[in-house]
C-alpha positions as CSV (number, residue, x, y, z in Angstrom):
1,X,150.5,2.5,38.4
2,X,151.7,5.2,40.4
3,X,155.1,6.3,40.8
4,X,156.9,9.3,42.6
5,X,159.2,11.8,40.9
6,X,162.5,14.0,42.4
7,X,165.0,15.7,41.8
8,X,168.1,15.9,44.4
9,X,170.7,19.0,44.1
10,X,169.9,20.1,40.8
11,X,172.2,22.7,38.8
12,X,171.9,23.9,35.4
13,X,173.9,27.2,34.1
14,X,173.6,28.4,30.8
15,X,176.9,30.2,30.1
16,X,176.5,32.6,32.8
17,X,173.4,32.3,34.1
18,X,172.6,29.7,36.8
19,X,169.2,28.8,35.8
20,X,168.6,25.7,38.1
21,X,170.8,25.9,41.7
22,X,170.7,23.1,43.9
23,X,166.9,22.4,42.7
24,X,165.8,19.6,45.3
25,X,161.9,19.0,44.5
26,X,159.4,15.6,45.3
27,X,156.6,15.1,43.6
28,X,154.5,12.4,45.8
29,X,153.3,9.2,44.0
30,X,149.6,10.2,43.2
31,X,150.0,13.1,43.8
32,X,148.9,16.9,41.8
33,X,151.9,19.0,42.5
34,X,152.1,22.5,41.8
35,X,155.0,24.2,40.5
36,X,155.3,28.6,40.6
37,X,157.5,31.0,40.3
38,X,158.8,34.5,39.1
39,X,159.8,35.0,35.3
40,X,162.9,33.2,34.7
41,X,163.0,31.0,37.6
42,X,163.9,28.2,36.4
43,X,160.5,26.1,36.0
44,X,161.0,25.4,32.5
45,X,164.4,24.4,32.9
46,X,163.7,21.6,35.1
47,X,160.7,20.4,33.3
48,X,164.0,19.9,30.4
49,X,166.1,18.2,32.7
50,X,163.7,15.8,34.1
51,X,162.6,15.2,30.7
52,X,165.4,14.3,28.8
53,X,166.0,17.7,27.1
54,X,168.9,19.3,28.7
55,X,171.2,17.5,30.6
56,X,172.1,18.4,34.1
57,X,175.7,19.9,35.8
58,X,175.2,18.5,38.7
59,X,172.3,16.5,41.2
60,X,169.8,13.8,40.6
61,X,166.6,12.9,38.9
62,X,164.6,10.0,40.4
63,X,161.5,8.7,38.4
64,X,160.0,5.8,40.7
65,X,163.0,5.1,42.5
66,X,165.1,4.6,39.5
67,X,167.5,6.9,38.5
68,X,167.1,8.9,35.3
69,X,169.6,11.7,35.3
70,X,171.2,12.0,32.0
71,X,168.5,9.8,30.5
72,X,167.7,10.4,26.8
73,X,163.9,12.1,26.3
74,X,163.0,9.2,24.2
75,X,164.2,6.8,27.5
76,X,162.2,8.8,30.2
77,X,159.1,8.5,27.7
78,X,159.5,5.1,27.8
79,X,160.1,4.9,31.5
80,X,156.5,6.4,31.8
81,X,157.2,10.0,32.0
82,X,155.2,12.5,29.6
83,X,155.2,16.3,29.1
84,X,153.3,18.6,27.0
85,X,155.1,22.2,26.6
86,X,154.2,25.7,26.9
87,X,153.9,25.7,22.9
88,X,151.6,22.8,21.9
89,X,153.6,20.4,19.7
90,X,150.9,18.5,17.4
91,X,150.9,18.1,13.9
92,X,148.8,20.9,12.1
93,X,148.3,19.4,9.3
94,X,147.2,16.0,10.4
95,X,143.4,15.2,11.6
96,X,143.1,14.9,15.3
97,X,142.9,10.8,14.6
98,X,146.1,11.0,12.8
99,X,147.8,12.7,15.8
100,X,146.9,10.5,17.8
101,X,147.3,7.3,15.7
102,X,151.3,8.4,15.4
103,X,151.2,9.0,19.3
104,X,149.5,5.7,20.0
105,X,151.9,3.9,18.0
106,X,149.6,0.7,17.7
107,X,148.3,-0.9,14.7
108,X,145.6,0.9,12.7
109,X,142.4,-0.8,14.5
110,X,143.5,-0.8,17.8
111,X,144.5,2.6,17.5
112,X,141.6,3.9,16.1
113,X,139.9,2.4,18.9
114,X,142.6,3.9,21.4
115,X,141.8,7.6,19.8
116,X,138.3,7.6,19.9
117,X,138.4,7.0,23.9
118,X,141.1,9.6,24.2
119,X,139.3,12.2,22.1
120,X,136.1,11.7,24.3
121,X,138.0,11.6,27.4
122,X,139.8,15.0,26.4
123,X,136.0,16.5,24.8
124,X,137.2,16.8,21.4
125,X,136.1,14.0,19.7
126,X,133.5,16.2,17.8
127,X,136.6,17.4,16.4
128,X,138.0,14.0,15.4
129,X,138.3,14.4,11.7
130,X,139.2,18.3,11.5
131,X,143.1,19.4,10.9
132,X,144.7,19.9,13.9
133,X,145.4,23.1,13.5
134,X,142.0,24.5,13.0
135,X,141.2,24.2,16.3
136,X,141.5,27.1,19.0
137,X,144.5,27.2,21.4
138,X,142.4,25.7,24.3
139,X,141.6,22.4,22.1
140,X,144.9,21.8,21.1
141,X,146.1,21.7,23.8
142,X,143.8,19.1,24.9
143,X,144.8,17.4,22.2
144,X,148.5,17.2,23.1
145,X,147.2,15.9,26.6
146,X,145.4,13.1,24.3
147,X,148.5,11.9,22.5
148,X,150.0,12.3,25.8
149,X,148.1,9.8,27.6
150,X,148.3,7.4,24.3
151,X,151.5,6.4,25.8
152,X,149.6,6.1,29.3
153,X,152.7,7.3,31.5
154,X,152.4,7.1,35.5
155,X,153.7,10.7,36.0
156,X,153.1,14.1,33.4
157,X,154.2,17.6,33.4
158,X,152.2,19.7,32.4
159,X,153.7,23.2,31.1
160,X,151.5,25.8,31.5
161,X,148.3,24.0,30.7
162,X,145.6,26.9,31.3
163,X,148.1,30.0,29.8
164,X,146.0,31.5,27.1
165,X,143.0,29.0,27.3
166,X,139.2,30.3,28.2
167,X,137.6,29.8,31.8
168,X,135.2,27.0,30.5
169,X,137.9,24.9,29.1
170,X,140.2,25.7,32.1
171,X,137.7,24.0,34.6
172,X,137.0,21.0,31.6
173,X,140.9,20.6,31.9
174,X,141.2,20.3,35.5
175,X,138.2,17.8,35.4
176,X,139.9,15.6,33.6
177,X,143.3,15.9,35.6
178,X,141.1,15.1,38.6
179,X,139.7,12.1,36.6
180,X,143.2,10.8,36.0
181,X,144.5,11.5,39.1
182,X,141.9,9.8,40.6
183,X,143.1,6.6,38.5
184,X,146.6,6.6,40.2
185,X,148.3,9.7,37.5
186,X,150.9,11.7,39.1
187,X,150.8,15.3,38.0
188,X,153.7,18.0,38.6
189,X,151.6,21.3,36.4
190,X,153.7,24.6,36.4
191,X,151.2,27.6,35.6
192,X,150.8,30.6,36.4
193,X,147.2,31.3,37.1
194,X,147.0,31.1,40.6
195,X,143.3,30.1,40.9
196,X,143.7,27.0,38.9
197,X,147.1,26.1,40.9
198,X,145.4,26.7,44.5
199,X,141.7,24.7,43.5
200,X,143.6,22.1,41.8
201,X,147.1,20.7,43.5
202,X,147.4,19.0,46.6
203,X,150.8,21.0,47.2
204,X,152.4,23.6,45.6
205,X,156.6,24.3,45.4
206,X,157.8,27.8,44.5
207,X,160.7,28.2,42.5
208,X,163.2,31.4,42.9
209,X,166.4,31.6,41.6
210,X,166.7,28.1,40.3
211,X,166.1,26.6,43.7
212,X,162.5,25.8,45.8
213,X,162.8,28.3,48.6
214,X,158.6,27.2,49.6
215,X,157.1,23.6,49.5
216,X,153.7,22.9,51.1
217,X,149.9,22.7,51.2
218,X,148.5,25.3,48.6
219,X,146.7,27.5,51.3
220,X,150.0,27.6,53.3
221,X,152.6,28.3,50.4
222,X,149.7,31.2,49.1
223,X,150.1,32.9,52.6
224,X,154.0,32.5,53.2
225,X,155.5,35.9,53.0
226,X,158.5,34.7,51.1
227,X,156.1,33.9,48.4
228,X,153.9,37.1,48.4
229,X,157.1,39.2,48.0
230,X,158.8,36.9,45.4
231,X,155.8,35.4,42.8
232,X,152.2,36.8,43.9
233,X,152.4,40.5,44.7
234,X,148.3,40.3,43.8
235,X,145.7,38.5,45.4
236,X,146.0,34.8,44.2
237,X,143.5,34.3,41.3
238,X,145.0,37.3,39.2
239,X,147.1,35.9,36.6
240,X,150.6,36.6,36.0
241,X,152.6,36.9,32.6
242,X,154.1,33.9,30.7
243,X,157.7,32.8,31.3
């Protein structure tokens, strides 16, 4: 199942600060989309909105056709829309079997079953009866993609997948987004390393000021001068700071 995601006109101020203005965004059915931007743009703010977290002021979020503004997180999860976060949220203390067997929400044999093909999918099934939280940064979160996909949603955001992880893990992650792209999985990713944006996404929006000022073909958004001046500054490949 495939299904297309957008927002129309989005706004979201935190007292003061406008942190989403007018944010109009698609995200193609089957598509990887890219999302970018400086500090403070507003990328994780929309990844909330669309998801349930924060609720917009104004404008329109559209998962498949259906309208989902307002839309409780537990709603859009079960309208086949799931998220990982910038900080992984697993459960440390749990094996990487039980993780899953809460995400998978099945009985105890199928979802054993249903773990063990998600922890060989993701390459941590080596890992399968370890605490969670021994393992490093990179593996957990591969394991939040897992519990993730135990819920097998049509589109997923992906905050900041390859911020903090090493190179070989990076190009392990973005095998298996290929994989389940290839399977009909829409993607919107915001990161920050450049290199794994432009060899991965079909397109690539930029976010400034709460608002996409740049949507387009990787190549073409990396070589718009708007974009230079406002996210890149460095050659594209050189990695830029969290937000």
């Amino acid at each position: 199942m495939t299904a297309e995601l957008r927002t129309e006109g989005v706004a979201k101020a935190f007292g003061g600060v406008q942190a989403l203005d007018g944010c109009t965004l698609t995200v193609p059915a089957g598509s990887i989309t890219g999302l970018i931007g400086p500090n403070g743009s507003g990328k994780t703010t929309l990844f909330n909105v669309v998801t349930g977290y924060e609720r917009p002021d104004a404008g329109q979020v559209y998962l498949g056709g259906q309208r989902i503004t307002g839309a409780s997180a537990q709603r859009v999860f079960a309208l086949g829309l799931g998220r990982t976060f910038q900080l992984t949220r697993i459960f440390p203390r749990l094996t990487l079997v039980e993780n899953l067997l809460v995400a998978t929400g099945r009985s105890k044999a199928a979802g054993l079953t249903r773990a063990r093909e998600l922890l060989e999918f993701t390459g941590i099934a080596q890992h399968a009866s370890e605490l969670a939280g021994t393992l490093s940064y990179g593996q957990r979160k591969l394991l939040e993609l897992a519990t993730v996909l135990a819920a097998e949603p049509a589109v997923i955001l992906l905050d900041e997948p390859a911020g903090g992880v090493n190179p070989t893990l990076i190009q392990h992650l973005a095998a298996r987004i290929r994989d389940l792209n290839s399977q009909g999985t829409t993607f919107l990713i915001v990161e920050h390393n450049m290199e794994f944006v432009l060899g991965l996404c079909h397109q690539v929006a930029v976010l400034d000021y709460g608002t996409v000022v740049v949507a387009g073909p990787p190549e073409q958004v990396a070589s718009d001068p708007r974009v230079l001046d406002a996210y890149l500054g460095a050659a594209p490949g050189e990695e830029q700071d969290g937000e």
